[in-house]
N, C-alpha and C positions, 0 to 999 in steps of 0.2 A: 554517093557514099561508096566506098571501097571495103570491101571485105578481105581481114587479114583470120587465118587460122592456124593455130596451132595447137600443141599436145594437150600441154597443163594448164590450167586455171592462174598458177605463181607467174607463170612464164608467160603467158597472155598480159597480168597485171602490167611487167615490169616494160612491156613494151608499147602499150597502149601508153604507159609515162612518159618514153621516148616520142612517140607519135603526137603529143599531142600539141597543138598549135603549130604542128608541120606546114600548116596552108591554110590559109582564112577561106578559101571557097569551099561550100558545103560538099561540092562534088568530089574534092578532093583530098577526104577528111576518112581518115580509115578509123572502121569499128574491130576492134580483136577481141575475139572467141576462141573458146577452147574445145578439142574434141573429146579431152579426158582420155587420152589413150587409142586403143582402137577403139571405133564402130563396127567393125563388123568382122566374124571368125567364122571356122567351118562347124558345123551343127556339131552336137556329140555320136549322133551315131553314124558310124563309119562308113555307113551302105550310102547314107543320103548326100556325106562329106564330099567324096571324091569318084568321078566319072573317069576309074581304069580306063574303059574300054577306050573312049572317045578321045581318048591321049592324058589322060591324067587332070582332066577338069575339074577343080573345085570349084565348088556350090558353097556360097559365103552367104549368111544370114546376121544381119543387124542382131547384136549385141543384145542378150536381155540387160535391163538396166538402160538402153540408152538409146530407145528411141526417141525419147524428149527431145535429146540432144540433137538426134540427126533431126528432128522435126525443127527446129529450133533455125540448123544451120541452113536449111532448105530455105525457110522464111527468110532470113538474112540476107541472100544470095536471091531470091529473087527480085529485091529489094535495090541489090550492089549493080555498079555501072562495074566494076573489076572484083574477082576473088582471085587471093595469093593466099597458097598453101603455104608454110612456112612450118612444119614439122620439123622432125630431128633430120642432121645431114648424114645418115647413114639409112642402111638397107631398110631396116623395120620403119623411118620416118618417110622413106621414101614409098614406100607400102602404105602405110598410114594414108597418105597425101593421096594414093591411088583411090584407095577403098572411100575418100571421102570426096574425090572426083568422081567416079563413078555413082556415086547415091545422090551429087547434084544435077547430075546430068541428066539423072532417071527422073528428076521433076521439071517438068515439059517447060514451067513458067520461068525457070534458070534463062534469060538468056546472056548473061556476064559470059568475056571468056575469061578461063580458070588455070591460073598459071602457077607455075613450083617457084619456089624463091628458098636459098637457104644460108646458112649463115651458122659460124663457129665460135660465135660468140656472142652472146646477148647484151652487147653494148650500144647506143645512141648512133655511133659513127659506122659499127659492123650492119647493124640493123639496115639503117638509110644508105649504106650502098648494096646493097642485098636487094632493094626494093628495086634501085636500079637496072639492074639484070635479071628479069625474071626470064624462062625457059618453062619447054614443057617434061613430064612425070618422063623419068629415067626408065624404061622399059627395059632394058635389061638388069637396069640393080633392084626393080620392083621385081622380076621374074626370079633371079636367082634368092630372094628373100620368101617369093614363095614356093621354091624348088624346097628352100629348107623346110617352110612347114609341112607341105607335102610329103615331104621324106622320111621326117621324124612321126609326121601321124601313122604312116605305115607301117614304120618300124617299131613304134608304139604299140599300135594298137594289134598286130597282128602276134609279135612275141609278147606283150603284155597279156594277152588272150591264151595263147599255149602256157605263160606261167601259170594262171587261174585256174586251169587245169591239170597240170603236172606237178604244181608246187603248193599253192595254198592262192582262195580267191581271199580279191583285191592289193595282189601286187602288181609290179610294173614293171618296166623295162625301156630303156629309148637308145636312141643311137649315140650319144653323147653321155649321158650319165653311169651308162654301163659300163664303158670304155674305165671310165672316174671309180667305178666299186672296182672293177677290177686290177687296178693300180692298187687300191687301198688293199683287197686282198694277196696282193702278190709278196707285200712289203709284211703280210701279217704271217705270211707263211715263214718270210725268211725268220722272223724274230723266234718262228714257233721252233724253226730248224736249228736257229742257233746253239751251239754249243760252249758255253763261255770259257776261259782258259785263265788261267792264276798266271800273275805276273807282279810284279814288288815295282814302286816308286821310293826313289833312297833323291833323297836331300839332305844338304849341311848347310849349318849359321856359321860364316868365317867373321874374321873380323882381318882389315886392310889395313897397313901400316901407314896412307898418304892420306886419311883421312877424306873433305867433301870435295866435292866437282866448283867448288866455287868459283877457281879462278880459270874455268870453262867459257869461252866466248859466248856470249849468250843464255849464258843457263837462265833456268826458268821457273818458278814454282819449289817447291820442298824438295829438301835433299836427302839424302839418307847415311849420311854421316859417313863414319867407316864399315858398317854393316854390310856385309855381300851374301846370297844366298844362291848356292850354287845345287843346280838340280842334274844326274846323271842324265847321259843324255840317250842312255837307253834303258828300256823299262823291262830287264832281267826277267826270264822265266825257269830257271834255276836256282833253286833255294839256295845250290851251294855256291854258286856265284853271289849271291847278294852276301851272305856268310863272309865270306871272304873279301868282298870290299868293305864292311863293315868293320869288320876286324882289321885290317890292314890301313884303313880309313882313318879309324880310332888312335892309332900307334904310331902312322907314318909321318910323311912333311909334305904340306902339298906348293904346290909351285907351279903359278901363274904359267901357262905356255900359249897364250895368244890374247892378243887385245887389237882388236881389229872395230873400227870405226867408220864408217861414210854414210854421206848426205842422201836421201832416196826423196823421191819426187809422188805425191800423189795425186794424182788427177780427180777431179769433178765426176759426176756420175751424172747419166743426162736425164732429161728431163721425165719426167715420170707418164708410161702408158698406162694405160686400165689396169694391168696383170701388176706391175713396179709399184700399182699406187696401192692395190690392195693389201698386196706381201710387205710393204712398211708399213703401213696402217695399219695391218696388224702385230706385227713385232713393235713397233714404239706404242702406239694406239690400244693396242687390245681390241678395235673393232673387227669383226667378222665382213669376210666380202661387201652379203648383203646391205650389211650395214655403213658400209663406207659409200658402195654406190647409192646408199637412196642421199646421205649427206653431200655426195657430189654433186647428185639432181638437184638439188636445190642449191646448192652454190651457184650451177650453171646457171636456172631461170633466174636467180637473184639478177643475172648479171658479173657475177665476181671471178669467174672461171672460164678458160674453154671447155669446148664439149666433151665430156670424161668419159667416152668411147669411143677410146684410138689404138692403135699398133704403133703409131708413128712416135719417132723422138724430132720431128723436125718443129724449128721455131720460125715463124714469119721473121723477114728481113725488119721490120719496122720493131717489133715487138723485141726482138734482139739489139736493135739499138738500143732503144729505152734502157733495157736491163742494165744497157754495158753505159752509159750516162749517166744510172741510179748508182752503180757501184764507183765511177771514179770518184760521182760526188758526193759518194757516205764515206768510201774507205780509202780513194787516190786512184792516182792510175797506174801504180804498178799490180792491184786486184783484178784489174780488168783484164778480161781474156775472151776473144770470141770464138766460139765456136762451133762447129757441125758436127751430129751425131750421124752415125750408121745404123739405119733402123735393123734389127736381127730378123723380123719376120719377112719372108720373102714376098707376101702378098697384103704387105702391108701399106696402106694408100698413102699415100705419101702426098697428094693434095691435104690431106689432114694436117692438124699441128699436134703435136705431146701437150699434157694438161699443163695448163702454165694459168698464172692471174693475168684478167683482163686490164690489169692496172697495179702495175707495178709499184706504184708509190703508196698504195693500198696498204697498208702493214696487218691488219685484221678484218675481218668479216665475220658476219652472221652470230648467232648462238652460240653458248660455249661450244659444243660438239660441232659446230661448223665451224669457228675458230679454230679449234686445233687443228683441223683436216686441211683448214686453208693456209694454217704457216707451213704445215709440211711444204704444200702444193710450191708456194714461195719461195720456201728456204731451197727446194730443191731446182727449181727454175730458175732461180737467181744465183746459185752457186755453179751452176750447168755453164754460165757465162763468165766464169772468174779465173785468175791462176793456180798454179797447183800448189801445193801444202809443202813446204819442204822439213823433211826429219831427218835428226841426227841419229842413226842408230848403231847401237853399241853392243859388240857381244866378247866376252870376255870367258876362257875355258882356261881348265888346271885340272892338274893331275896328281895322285902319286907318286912324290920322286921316287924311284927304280921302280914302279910298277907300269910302266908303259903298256900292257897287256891286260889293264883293267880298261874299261869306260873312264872316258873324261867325262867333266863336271862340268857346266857351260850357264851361261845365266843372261836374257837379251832384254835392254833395256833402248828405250826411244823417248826421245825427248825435239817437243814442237819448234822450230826454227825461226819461219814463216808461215803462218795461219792461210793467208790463202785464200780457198774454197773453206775451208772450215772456220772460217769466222762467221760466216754465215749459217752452213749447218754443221749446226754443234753436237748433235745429236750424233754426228758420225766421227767423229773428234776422239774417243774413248779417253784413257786416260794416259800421262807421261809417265814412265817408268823409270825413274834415273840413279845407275850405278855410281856407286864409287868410284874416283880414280887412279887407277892401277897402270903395271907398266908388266911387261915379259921377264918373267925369270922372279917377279915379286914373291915373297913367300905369305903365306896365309897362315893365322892362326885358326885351330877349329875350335870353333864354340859350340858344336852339340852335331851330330850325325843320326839320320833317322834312316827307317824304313816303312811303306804300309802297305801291305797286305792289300791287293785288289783282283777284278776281274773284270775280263773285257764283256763287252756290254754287246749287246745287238744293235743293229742300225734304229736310228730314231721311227716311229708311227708319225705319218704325213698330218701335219696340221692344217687348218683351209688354207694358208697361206703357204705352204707348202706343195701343198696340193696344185694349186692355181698355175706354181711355178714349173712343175713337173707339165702338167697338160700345154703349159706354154712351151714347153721344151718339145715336147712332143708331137707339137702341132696339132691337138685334139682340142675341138673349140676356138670360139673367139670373144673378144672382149667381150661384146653383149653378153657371153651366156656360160662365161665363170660363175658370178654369182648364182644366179640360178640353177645351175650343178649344184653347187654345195648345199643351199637351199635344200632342192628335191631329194636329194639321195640321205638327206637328214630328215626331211618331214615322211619318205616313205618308212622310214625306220630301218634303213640299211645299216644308218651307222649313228655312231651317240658320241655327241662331243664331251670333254671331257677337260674341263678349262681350255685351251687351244688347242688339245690334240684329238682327231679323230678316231674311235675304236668301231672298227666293222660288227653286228651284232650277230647275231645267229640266225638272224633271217635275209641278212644282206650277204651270210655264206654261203647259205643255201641257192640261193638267185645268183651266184656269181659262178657258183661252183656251176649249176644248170646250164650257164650259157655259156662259159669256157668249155665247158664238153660239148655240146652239142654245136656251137654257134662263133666256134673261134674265131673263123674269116672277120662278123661283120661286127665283135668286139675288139680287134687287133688293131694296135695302132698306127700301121699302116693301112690298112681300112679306112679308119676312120679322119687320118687327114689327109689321104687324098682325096677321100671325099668333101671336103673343106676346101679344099685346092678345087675339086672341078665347081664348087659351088661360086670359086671365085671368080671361074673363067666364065660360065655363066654372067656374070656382074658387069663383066667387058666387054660382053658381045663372043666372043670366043665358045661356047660350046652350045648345044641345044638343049633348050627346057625337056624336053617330049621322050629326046631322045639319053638324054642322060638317068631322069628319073624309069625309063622303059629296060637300060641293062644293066640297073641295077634289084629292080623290082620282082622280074623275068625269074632271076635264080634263087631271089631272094625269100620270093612266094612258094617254089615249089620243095624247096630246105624246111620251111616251117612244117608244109604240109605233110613232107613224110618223116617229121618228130611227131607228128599224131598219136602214132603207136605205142609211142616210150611208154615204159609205166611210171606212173605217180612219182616223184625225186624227195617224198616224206621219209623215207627210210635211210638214217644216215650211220647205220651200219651194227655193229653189234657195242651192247652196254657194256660194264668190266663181269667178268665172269662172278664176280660174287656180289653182283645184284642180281635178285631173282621177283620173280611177280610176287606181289605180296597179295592175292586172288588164290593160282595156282602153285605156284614155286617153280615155276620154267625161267626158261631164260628170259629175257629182255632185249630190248635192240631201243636205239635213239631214231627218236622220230619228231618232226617240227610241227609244233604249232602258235596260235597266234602271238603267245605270250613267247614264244621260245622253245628252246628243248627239253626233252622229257626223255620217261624211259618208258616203253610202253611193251605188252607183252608180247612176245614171238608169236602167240596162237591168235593172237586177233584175227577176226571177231568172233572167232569163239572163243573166245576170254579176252574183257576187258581191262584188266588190272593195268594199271597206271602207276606211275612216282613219277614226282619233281625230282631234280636234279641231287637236290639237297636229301632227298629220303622221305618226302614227305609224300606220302597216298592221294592220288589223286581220282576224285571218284567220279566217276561219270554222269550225265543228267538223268534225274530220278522225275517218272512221271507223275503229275498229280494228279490224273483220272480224269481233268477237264481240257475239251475243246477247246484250242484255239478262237477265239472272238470276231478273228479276222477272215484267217482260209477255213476253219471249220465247221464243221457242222453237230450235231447231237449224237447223227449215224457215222459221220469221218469218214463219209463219202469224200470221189473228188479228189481223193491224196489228202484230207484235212490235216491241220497238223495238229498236234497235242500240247499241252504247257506243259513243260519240262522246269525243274529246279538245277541252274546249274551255279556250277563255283565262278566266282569272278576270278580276272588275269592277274591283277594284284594280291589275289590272297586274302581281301579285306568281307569276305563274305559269299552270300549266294544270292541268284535272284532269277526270277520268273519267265521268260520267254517261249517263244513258241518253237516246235522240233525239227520245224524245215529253215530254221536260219541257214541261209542268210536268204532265200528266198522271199521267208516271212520276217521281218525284223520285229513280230511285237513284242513290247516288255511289260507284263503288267506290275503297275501302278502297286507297291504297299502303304497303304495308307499312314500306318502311322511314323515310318521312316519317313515321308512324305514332310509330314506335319512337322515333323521333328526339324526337315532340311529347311520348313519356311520360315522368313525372317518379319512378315506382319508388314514389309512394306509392300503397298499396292504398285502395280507398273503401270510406270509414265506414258507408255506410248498406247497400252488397252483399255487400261484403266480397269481392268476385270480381276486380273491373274495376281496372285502374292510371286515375288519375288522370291525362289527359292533354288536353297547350292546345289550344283551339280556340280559332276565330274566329269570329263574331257579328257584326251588325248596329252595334254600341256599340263592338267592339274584342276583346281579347282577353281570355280568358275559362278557366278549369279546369274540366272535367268527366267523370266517371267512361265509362273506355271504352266500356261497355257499355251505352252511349243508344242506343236510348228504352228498352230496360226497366229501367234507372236513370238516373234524373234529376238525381241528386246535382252541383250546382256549386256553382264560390267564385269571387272577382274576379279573386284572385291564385295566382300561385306556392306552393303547400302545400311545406313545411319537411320534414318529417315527423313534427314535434314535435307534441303534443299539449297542447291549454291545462289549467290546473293549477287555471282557476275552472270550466269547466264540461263538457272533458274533450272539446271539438269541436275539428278539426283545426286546428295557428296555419299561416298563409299569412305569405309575404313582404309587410312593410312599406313604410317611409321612410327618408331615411337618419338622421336623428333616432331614429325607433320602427323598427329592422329586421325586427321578429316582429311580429306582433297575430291575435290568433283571427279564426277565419273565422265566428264564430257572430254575428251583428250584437246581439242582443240580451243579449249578455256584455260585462260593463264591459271588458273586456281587447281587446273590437274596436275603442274609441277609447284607448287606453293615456295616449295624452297630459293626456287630463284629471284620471287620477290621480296623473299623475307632477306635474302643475301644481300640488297640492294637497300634494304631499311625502308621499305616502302609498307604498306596497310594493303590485309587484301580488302580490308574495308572497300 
């Protein structure tokens, strides 16, 4: 028996498909398993993590959660005449493939040899010649993958440890996400600097004496009769200039002085890398990074995709034939065009392929939301291989007769030729705009002259897909670890989306503003991609682990240590002079805390007086005269702490805990709130605990009374009903779907797709 391994459990399935009835001899008959990711990471605390002295030695410990697993793959492998890794073909897979050589090797009864295999595509024909060529663990691209986590743990934990103390604990900091706030704050600055400026938009409805474009070679689609709408072609900042074309506008004779026409060619756009797939996935899509890569994960294990972590735009020579055979024989062969991209990143592997289908004749795949994701994938691979678009485009301007001293009027219209590339993706097609036809020296009647009053705007707020584009510009990050940016620097609470656009919060200022002052170097973006860059050359053989993480480390450690001293960065400056403590009547200054900013009094802490932003009093934690249950005692020996009453961050009340938070985290329990939040169903998994709402970070939430020694939650309101596919409890709906399982993995937790289909969840 042969032992194959890889990541996923989907992607294990889909190949074990492929494998089977490979070889009628037993011995020659491979079993696939999955590791489920990693097995094994650097512990949580930092002292035990990493061996500075000894050159930067991390100390990796098996996964809580998955020792089953590695017990599991041990037994297998002792078992196998061969093991082949077959993880992902990049740095983290090849790390993976490491860490799970290494834990077979540590069990003496292994004696398989254990070889790497990999492969860019999850197909039958990719697979079995992948098996073909096995090789042993890439040593330098496993080292530079763990140069990175080494890196970022330091840089983590060491200024994530200085915020906790100078800013507010339980923030963060890494060498990659900080770089991303700090983008996001620089662009919030300009908006805040901006100064907007008044300027007039003036257009006129003329009407053309020759009537439509009909007897236009090719015209196409709706015309617009004799209609022409002609817009100035500068946007006046002079009321008395707009005045005056206006009036001279209204009165005058205008007269055609240029009609200018020619053919323009548009090229194909190439095939789409990680960074291209996400930034259209979300301007057509609406999906978020996140969300588009975990939809490509599963396209890839389906099999339907290459691997959707690349830099590269290149296409295999076979896989470019197909395309350009698929096109002469849906659309002829003057669509057909081949051709090679220039990948724009310089360190980008260019053994890789650009995300392309594994199967071109494939027209859809997967679930709705992997359907869509995979025409894009399509339309864009397939059009990367086509001719260029040709359009007729038309611009026609007039004037004032005797005002030659005012602005001309101009108006540009474009109309489709040859489709091209965009019979394919249509998506990028927009619309035909087609003028009337006119000639030089024509005269125009005017049917109505405007103006409107506007002002210029400040530069757009980065949206994630803007976002991603800028960091690819910058060379900050790489495709693995866009998504995950956005992700973190959202879940820390730096910033709040806002339909697609991202707004930095007041505590993602505060941590931004701290480490541009203090810590420019190793948030500057040149910092931070060359250090990208050395982490590449690492990859190649080209630089040393030891000594790369050694000079940057060096300076890096002794910079933190003498910001020891700073004080506190809670004070972010003085309030408006006519807010005063509503305590004493002194002044006030802005100070951060967990919910945000506040105004708190100058004389702290000999006077507390507080306000919200808004003017509202904000009162401090009021003692109840009782110990602590947990650190206290009767006497409050010890440092015990006391129960204090304090106001919740939303505003929606007060509640119980003890005075040394966050030291102590207790909350007690009020009963009858309690009772109130329970819903009378028992939990599935204790069978002891009622089922009752909490509140969470995301919102409002169901979980078994009796956390932390049950963990048991759902999204929603539990029924009491029990699902009838897989017997997990059903939660309240929509008002459409009123019931659906709380089980995610049970067809009955999206109900609507079966009802779409006219099928019975019976």
């Amino acid at each position: 028996m042969k032992l194959l391994i890889v990541e996923s459990p989907s992607k294990a399935k889909t190949i074990e498909k492929y494998l089977e009835g490979a070889s009628s001899n037993p011995a020659d008959k491979f079993t696939v398993r999955a590791s489920v990711g990693h097995v094994r990471d650097l512990p949580k605390s930092n002292k035990k993590a990493i061996d500075i002295e000894g050159g930067f030695i991390p100390h990796y410990e098996i996964s809580k959660g998955k020792e089953k697993v590695v017990h599991e793959l041990q037994g297998l492998a002792e078992k196998a005449t061969e093991v082949m890794l077959a993880t992902d073909p990049d740095r983290e897979g090849e790390a993976i493939a490491w860490h799970i050589e290494t834990l077979l090797k540590e069990d003496k009864k292994v004696k398989a040899p254990i070889e790497r295999v990999t492969f860019h595509e999850i197909t039958k024909e990719a697979v079995e010649e992948a098996l073909k060529h096995p090789r042993q663990i890439d040593t330098a691209l496993r080292k530079a993958q763990e140069a990175r986590r080494v890196l970022d743990r330091l840089v983590g934990y060491d200024l994530s440890g200085l915020i906790w103390k100078k800013v507010r604990y339980g923030l963060s900091a890494g060498r990659v996400q900080s770089p991303a706030l700090r983008i996001i704050m620089e662009r919030e600055r300009e908006i805040r600097a901006f100064i907007p400026e008044k300027y007039w938009r003036i257009w006129g409805e003329f009407e053309t004496s020759r009537g439509k474009r009909s007897d236009l070679k090719g015209a196409q689609g709706p015309t617009l009769g004799n209609r022409l709408v002609l817009e100035c072609s500068q946007e006046p900042r002079d009321e008395k200039l707009v005045e005056k074309i206006l009036t001279e506008g209204k009165k005058g004779t205008w007269i055609i002085n240029g009609v200018k026409e020619n053919e323009q060619k548009r090229s194909p756009r190439a095939p789409f890398t990680t960074s291209t797939l996400q930034q259209t996935a979300s301007s057509r899509l609406g999906y978020s990074p996140s969300r588009t890569m975990q939809i490509a994960q599963k396209l890839y294990e389906a099999g339907h995709i290459t691997y959707m972590r690349t830099d590269s735009t290149n296409i295999s020579v076979a896989a470019q034939s197909q395309i350009l055979a698929f096109v002469k024989k849906e659309y002829g062969e003057k669509y057909a065009q081949a051709r090679i991209y220039k990948t724009k990143s310089k360190n980008a592997q260019e053994a890789h392929e650009a995300i392309r289908p594994t199967h071109i004749e494939k027209l859809q795949a997967g679930t709705d939301d992997q359907s869509r994701l995979y025409k894009l994938i399509w339309e864009r691979a397939v059009s990367s291989q086509m001719a260029d678009a040709k359009l007729l485009k038309t611009k026609i301007t007039a004037t004032i007769d005797g005002h030659e001293d005012l602005p001309e009027f101009r108006a540009v219209g474009s109309r489709l030729l040859f489709p091209g590339w965009l019979a394919v993706d249509t998506g990028a097609r927009g619309e035909d705009v087609e003028l009337p036809l006119c000639k030089e020296g024509e005269k125009l009647k005017l049917l109505n002259l405007e103006s409107e009053e506007k002002f210029t705007e400040p530069p757009n707020r980065y949206s994630e897909a803007g976002l991603v584009k800028e960091l690819e510009q910058r060379g900050i990050g790489r495709p693995s670890t866009y998504a995950s940016i956005m992700r973190t620097i959202e879940e820390r609470g730096y910033v709040r989306k806002e339909n697609k656009t991202l707004f930095p919060t007041d505590v993602g200022e505060v941590v931004s503003d701290f480490l541009e002052k203090n810590f420019p170097n190793y948030i500057s973006d040149t910092f931070t991609a060359e250090m990208e860059d050395e982490l590449d050359e690492i990859s190649r053989g080209e630089r040393e682990y030891e000594k790369t993480l050694k000079d940057f480390y060096g300076p890096f450690s002794k910079d933190v240590k003498s910001k020891e001293k700073l004080e506190k960065a809670t004070n972010l400056g003085d309030a408006p002079a006519n807010i005063k403590c509503p305590k004493c009547g002194s002044l006030m200054i802005i100070k951060l805390s967990r919910g945000g900013k506040f105004y708190s009094c100058s004389k702290y802490p000999d006077c507390d007086g507080a306000l919200m932003l808004d003017g509202t009093e904000l009162k401090g934690p009021e003692e109840t005269g009782e110990m602590c249950p947990l650190c206290g005692d009767k006497k409050g020996k010890n440092g015990g702490g006391k129960l204090v009453i304090r106001q919740r961050r939303d505003g929606t009340g007060t509640f119980i805990s003890c005075s040394r938070y966050p030291k102590c985290k207790f909350i007690k329990k009020d009963e009858a709130e309690e009772a109130k939040k329970r819903t009378g169903v028992i939990c599935p998994v204790c069978k002891k605990g009622d089922i009752s709402e909490r509140r969470g970070r995301f919102g409002i939430f169901y979980s078994c009374s009796n956390y932390p020694d049950c963990k048991f939650a759902i999204k929603a309101k539990p029924t009491g009903n029990i699902c009838k596919l897989c017997g997990s409890l059903m939660m309240e709906g929509t008002k459409t779907i009123p019931e659906r399982c709380s089980n995610k993995a049970c067809v009955n937790h999206n109900p609507h797709k079966i009802l779409k289909k006219g099928l019975s969840i019976e």
